[in-house]
N, C-alpha and C positions, 0 to 999 in steps of 0.2 A: 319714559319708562313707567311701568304698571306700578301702581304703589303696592308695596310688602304687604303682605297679609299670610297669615298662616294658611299650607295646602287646603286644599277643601276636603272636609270629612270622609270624603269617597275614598281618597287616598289612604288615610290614616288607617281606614277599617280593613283596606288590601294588607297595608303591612301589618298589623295586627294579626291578621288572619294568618299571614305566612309567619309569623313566630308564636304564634300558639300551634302550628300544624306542624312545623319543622322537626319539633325536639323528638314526641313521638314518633315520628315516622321513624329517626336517628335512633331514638333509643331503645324502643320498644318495636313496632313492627318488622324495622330489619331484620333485630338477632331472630326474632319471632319466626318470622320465613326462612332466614337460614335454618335453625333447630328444627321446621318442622317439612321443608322441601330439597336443603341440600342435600348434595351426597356424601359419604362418609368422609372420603377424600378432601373434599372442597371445606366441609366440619373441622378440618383436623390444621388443614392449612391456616384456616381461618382464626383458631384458636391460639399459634402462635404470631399472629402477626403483633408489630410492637403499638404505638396511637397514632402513628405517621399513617401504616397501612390500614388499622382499622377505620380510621375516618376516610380513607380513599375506598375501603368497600363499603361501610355503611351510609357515605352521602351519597350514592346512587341512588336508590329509593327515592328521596326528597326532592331528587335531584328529576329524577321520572316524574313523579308527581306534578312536579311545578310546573316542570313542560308540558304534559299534558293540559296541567290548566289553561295554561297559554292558548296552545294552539285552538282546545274547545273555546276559550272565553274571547279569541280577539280574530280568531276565523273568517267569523261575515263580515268585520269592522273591514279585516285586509283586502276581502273579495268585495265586499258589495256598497263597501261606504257604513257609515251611520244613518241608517234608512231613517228618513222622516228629518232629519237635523242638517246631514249635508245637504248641498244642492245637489237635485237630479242631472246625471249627465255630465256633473263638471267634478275633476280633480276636486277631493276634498283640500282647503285652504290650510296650510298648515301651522294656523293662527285660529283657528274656530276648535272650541273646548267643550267637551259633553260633560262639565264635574257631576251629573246627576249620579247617585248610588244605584238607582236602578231603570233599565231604559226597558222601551218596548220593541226593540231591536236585537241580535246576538243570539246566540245558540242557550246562552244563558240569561236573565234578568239583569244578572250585576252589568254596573256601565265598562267603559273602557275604563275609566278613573280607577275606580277598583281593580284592575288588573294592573296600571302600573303601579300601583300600591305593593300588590303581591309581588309584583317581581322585585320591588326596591326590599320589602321585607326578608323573599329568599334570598338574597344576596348577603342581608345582614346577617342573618342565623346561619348561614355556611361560610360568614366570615368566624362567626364565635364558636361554631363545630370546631375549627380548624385546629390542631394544635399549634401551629407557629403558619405565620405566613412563607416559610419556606416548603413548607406541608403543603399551604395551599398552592405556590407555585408564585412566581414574584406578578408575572404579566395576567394571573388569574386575579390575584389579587388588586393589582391596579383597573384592574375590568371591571370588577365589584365595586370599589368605590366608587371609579369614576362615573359607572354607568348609575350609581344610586344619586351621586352628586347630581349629574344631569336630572335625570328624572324627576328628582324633589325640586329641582328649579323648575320645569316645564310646569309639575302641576302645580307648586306656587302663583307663579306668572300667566298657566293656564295659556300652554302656548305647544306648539308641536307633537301633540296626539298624535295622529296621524301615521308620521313617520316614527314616532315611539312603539305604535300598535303594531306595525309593519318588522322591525326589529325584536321585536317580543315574538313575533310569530317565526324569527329565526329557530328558535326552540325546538321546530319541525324535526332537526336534526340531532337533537340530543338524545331520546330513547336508545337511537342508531350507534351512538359512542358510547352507551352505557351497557349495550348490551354484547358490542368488542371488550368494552372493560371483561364481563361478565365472563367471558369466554375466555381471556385470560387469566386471571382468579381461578378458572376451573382446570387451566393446566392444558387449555388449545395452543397451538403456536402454528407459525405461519404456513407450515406444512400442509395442516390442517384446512381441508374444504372448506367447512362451514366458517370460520373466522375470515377464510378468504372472498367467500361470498359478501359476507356481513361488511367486510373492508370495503369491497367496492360500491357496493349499496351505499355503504355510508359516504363514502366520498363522492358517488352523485350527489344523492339530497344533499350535504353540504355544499356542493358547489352550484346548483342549483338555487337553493335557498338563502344562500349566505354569499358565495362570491361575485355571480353573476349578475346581482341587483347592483354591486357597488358602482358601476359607472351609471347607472338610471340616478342614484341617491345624490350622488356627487353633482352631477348635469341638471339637476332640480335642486339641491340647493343653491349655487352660483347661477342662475337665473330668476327663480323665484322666493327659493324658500329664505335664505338671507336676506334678502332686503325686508319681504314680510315679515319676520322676527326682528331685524335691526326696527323699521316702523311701530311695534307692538312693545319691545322693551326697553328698546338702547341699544348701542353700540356695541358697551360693555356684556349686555347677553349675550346677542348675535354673533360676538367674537368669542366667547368661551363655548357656548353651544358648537359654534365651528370647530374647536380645537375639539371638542368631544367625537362632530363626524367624522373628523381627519383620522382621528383616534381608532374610534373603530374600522375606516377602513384600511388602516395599517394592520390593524390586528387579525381582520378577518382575513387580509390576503396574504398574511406570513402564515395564518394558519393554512389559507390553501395550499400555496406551494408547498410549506413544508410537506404536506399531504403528497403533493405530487414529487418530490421528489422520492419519499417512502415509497411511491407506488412503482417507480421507474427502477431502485433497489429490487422489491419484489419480483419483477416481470424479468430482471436480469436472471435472477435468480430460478423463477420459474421457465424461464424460454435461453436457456445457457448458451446450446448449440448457435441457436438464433442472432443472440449478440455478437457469438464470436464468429459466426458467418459475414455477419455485417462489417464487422474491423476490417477483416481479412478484403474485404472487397472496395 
């Protein structure tokens, strides 16, 4: 196993970044865009909400932002490799570490290190937004820790970039649920076209980006990726790291189905005669 040493500075400066950016956005530029683009309605609703609802509308913003970061900062990392660091041509090793702060690669300068810094950083400041972890949601919250926990071990040990930067780029699908939130806060509901567009928008690219990879994820780590982490850290990594993929993809596929069950609700709903055509026959 790799001896302890504190993450490498790359990281530190990601979360850094994401808790001096976070509060702002929460407490300042929200209400700022609400007062200065909502509608009267959407003002008025907003004004009574109790701190359970207002941290479910004001971490949207943060919550956009961060994903955007993502998807700008670890983009070419997911599509094209670490150009110049990985080998050409081959599956990047998911044991090889770019801790540089700033690379000559990516849509932006900052490294990949840097960005799972940010993402461990957002995680923590929409844990301390939260008013209670019931607020935040029990399995949100275990997704936060667990996914910070992982992360500050990889970039300690400096071990599974790769498939970190790939998962970070899940983020793809966040704007997409922030802006069905958005539409419910303003008083759409299911009836409504546009939320219904927006619905299934969102549950392609989610399922696209987040559910469809898990048997590629799963089928590379039980062939390769585990044993190259058990070789790099120990056992003891290899096997919590494990319980972290397993983790996630429990979660991402209760979240799909539950998705697809909501959707089979609505279509009943939207296509009635249709169903009860089908019984009858």
């Amino acid at each position: 196993m790799g001896s302890l040493a504190p993450p490498p500075p790359s990281f530190i400066y990601g979360i850094l970044l994401s808790l001096i950016t976070y509060p702002p956005l929460y407490y300042i530029i929200s209400p700022l865009l609400l007062s200065k683009f909502a509608t009267p309605s959407l003002k008025d609703k907003v004004s009574k909400y109790d701190n359970a609802k207002l941290y479910q509308f004001h971490s949207m913003l943060p919550s956009v932002v961060h994903a955007f970061a993502h998807i700008v900062g670890v983009a070419t990392v997911v599509i094209l490799g670490r150009e110049g660091f990985d080998q050409e041509g081959e599956r990047p090793s998911v044991v090889d570490f770019d801790e540089r702060t700033f690379v000559p690669y990516g849509l932006t300068p900052l490294g990949p290190t840097v960005y799972m810094g940010i993402f461990v950083g957002y995680l923590l400041a929409d844990m301390i937004a939260s008013p209670s972890l019931k607020v935040l949601g029990y399995e949100f919250a275990f997704h936060h820790l667990a996914a910070s926990a992982a992360w500050t071990y990889c970039a300690t040990y400096k071990t599974m970039q790769p498939l970190a930067c790939f998962l970070q780029f899940n983020e793809l699908s966040t704007p997409l649920l922030h802006l069905r939130q958005l539409l419910l806060f303003s008083g759409f509901t299911s009836k409504d076209t546009s939320l219904t567009v927006v619905n299934l928008i969102f549950f392609v690219v989610f399922g696209l980006i987040r559910f469809v990879p898990l048997p590629w994820i799963v089928y590379n780590w039980i062939n390769t990726d585990y044993t190259a982490i058990k070789n790099e850290v120990g056992a003891g990594g290899a096997v919590a790291l494990s319980l972290f993929v397993a983790a996630h993809v429990g979660l991402q596929g209760t979240w799909f189905f539950t998705m697809c069950g909501k959707l089979v609700v609505m279509a009943k709903r939207a296509f009635p005669s249709t169903t009860q055509h089908s019984k009858e026959k």
